[in-house]
N, C-alpha and C positions, 0 to 999 in steps of 0.2 A: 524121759524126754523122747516125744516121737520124733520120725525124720524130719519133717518141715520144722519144729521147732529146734532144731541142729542145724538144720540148713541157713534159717533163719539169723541163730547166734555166729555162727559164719560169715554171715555177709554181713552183720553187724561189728561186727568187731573179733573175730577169731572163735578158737577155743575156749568151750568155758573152761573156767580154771576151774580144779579141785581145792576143795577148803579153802574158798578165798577169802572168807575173814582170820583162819589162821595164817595165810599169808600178808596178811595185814599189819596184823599184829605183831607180827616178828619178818619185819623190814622185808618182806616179797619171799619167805622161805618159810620151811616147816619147820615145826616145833622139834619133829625127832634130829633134826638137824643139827639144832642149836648147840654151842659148846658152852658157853657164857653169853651174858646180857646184862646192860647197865642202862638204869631205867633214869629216865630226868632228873628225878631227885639224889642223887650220885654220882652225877658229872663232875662239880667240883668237887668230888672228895679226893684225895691227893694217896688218900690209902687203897680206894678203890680203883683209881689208876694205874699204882705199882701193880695189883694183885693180877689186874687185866692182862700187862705187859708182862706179868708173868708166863700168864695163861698165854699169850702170844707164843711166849719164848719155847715151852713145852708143846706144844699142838705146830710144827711147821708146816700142815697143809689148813687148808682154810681159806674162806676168805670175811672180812670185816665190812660188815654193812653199817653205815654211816647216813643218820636223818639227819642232815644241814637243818632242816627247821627247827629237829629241838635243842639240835647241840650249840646252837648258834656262836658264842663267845669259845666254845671250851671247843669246836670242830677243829680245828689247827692241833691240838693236842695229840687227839685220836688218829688224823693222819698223820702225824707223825711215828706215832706207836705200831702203828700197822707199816709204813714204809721202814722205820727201824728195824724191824722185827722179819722185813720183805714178805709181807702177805699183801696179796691183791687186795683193795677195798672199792666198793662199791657207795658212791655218793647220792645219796634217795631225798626228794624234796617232796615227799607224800603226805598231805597233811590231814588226811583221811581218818587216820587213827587219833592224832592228838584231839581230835573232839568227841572222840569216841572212847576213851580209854583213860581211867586215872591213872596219874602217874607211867606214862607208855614207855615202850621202850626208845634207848635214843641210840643206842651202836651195839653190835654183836658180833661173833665169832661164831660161823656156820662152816659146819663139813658138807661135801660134795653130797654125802651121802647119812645114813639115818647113824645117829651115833646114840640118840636115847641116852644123855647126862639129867639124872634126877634132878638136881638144885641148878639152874642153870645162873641164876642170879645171885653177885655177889653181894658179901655182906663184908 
């Protein structure tokens, strides 16, 4: 990107971002970040919930990013999990992904900084 076209994205709207369809995709943060994610089809499960709140309970920094759009019915749960647990959450109404992405993700658990967890998705 030469200067004018930096200067340009500037007065358009900021900074480009880096990796911005990896920030897309996992609720405005990076993937090495991520500690855990629970994808729409997982919401209601009531075992993938406990296992989260585990994960909550284990990792006390962090914070839980929370898509209102896909959690919709099951969103009251998730904050609750994250206030029980006192991690800061972040409430995202980005609908950018869910028509881009099967099955996206709908709430996760990111560190400040690169933590690199293989499986981040439970089962």
């Amino acid at each position: 990107m030469d200067i004018n076209e930096r200067l340009q994205q500037e007065q358009l709207g900021g900074q480009p971002k880096i990796n911005p369809d990896e920030q897309r995709r996992y609720l405005g943060t990076f993937r090495e970040r991520v500690i855990a994610a629970i994808k729409v089809s997982q919401l209601t499960d009531k075992t993938i919930q406990s296992q989260f709140e585990k994960i909550l309970t284990n990792h006390s920094t962090g914070k839980v990013l929370i898509d209102q759009t896909l959690t919709t019915d099951n969103f009251p749960t998730f904050v609750s999990l994250a206030t029980k647990t006192h991690h800061p959450f972040t409430v995202l109404s980005d609908v950018t992904v869910k028509n881009q992405v099967t099955d996206p993700i709908a709430v996760l658990l990111a560190a400040d900084t690169a933590v690199n967890v293989n499986n981040i998705y439970l089962d």
